[in-house]
C-alpha positions as CSV (number, residue, x, y, z in Angstrom):
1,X,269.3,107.7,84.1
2,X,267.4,108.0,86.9
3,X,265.0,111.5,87.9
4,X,263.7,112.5,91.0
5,X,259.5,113.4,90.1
6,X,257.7,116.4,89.1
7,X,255.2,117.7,91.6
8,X,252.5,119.0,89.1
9,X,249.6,121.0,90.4
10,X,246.5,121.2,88.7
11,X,243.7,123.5,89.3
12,X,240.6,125.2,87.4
13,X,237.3,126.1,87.3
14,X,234.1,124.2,88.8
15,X,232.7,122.2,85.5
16,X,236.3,122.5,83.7
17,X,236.5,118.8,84.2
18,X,239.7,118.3,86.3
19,X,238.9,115.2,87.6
20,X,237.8,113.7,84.4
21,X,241.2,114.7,83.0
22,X,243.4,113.6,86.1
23,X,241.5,110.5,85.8
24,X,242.2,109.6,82.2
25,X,245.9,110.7,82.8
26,X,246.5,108.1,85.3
27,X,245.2,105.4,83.3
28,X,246.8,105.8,80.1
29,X,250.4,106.5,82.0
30,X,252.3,104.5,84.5
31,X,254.5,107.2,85.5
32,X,251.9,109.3,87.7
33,X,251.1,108.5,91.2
34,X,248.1,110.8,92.9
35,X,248.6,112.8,96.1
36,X,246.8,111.1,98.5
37,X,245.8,113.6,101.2
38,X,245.3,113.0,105.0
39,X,241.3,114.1,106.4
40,X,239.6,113.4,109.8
41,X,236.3,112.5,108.3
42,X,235.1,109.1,108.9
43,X,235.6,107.0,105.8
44,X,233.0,106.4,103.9
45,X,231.6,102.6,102.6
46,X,234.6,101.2,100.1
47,X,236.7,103.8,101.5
48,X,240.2,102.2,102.2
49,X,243.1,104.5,104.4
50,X,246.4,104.6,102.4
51,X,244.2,104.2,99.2
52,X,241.4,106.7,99.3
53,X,242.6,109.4,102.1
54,X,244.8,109.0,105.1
55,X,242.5,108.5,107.7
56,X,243.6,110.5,111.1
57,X,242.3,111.3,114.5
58,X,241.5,115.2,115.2
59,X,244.6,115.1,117.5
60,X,246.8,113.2,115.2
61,X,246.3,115.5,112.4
62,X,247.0,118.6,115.1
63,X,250.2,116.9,116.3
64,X,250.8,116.4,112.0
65,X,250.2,120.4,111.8
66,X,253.0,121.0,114.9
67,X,255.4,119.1,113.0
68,X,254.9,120.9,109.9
69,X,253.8,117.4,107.5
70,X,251.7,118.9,105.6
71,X,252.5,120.9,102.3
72,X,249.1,122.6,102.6
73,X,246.0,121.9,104.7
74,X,242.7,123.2,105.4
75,X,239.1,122.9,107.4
76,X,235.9,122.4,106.1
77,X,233.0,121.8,107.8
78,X,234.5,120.3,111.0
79,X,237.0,118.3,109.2
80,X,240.5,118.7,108.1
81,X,242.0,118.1,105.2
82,X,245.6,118.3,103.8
83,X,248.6,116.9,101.8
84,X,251.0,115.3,103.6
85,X,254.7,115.8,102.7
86,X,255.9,112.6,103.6
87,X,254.2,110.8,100.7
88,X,254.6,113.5,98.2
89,X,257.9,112.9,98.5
90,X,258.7,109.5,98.8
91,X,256.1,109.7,95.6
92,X,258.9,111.7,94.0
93,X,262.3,110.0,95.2
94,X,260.5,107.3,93.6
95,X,260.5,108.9,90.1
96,X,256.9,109.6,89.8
97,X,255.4,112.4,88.6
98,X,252.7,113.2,91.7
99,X,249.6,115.2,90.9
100,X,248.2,117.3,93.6
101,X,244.3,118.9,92.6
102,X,243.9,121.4,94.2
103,X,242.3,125.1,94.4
104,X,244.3,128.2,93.6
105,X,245.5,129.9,96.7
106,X,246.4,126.1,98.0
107,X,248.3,125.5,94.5
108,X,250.0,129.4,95.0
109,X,251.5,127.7,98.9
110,X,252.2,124.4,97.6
111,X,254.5,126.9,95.1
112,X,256.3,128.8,97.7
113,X,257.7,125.2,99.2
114,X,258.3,123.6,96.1
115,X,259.7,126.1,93.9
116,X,260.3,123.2,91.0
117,X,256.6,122.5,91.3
118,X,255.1,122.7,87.9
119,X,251.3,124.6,87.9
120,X,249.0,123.5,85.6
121,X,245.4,125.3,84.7
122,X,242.6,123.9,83.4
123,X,239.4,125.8,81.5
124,X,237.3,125.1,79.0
125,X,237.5,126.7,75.7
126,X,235.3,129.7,76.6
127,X,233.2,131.2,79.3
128,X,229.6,129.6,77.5
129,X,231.4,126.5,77.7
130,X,231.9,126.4,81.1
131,X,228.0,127.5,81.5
132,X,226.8,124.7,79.4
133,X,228.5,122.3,81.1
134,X,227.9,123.4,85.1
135,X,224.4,123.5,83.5
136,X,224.3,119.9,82.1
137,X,225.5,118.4,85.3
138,X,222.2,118.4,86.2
139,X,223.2,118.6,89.9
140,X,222.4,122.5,91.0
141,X,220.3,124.9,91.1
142,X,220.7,128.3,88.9
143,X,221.8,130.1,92.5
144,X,224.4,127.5,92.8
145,X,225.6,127.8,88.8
146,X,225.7,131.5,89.2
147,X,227.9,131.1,92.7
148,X,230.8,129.0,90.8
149,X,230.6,131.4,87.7
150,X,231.0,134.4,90.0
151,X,234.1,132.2,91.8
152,X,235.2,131.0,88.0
153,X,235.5,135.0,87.6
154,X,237.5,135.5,90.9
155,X,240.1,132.5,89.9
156,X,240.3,133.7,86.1
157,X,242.3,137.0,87.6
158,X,245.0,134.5,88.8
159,X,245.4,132.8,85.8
160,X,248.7,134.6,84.8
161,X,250.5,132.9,88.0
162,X,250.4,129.7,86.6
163,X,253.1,128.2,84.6
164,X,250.4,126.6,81.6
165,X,247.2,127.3,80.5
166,X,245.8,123.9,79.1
167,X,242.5,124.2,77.6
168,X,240.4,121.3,77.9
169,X,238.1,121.1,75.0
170,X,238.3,117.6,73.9
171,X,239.3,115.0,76.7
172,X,241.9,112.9,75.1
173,X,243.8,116.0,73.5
174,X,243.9,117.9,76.4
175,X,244.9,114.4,78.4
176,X,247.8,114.2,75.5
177,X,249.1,117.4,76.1
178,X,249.3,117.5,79.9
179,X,251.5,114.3,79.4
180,X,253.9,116.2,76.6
181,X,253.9,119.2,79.1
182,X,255.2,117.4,82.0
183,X,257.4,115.2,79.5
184,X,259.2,118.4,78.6
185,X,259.1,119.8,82.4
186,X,261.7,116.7,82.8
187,X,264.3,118.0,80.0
188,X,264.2,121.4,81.9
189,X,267.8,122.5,83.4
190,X,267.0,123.0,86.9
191,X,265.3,119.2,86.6
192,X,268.8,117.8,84.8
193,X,271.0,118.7,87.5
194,X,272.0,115.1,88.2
195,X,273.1,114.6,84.6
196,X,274.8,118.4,84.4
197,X,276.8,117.2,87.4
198,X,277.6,113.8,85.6
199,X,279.1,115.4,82.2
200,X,280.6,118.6,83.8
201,X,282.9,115.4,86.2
202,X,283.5,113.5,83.0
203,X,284.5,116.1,81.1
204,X,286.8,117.4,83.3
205,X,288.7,114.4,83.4
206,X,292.0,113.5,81.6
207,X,292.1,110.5,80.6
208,X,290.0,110.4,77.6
């Protein structure tokens, strides 16, 4: 029988390796479709709209922001960025299961819209872990390393707010149990309400 999506939200420290995992998700599974947010930057060489981003104008994405289209949205140096609705949930009526990255207080908004929406934290194993690998990046200085720990730190006290801690230690077990997690979000009551409906009508008929 058919069900509408899960919009699963995924956030987690700098270095906890996210995109790796989000990444390997989407390419072992063919149920999972990737938010594809809307940005006024210019794109960038290989960068296709529709594909990569959403490509928009400064006043189109302002006339977006009057019309309420986004779930969430935000501006970073000069440019905005944000998750429009529309696809999210065609994404969903669809069937898939759409993943949305993004950081906490974003993930805590996307919440307050889509109640359903399933919130999924990722961390490494331990707080050396998370040094070693920030630190074997190779790709900032030790200001910079101590910055996203002191963030990590911040995040770490909103932890509780999510609905699943998922630990990513080793890539394809924590890749395997963010699939079993959203697997099980789908036999969930509040996500069966089509099939309740179904065998509450059947049953209440007579001529069995």
């Amino acid at each position: 029988m058919f069900n509408k999506g899960i919009l699963v939200v995924v956030s987690g420290f700098s270095g906890a390796g996210k995109g790796t995992v989000i990444k390997k998700l989407l390419s072992m599974y063919n149920n999972y479709a990737l938010s594809i947010s809307a940005t006024t930057r210019r794109p960038r060489d290989g960068e296709q709209d529709g594909v990569h981003y959403f490509f928009k104008s400064i006043s189109e994405f302002k006339q977006m922001i009057s019309e309420d289209s986004f779930i969430e949205y935000a501006k970073y140096v000069d440019n905005y960025y944000g998750t429009p609705k529309a696809y999210v949930e065609e994404q969903l009526n669809a069937g898939k299961d759409v993943i949305l990255e993004i950081e906490i207080q974003g993930a805590l908004h996307v919440k307050e819209q889509f109640p359903d929406a399933l919130l999924l934290f990722i961390t490494p194993p331990s707080a050396g872990a998370l040094v070693s690998r920030l630190k074997g990046r190779g790709t900032e200085t030790t200001d910079q390393i101590q910055g996203r720990l002191h963030r990590a730190a911040e995040e770490s006290e909103e932890m509780e707010r999510y609905d699943y801690i998922v630990i990513n230690d080793e890539i394809d077990a924590c890749v395997s149990n963010i699939h079993q997690i959203i697997q099980i979000q789908h036999e969930t009551s509040r996500h069966q309400s089509q099939f309740i409906t179904r065998i509450q009508d059947e049953l209440k008929r007579e001529d069995f």
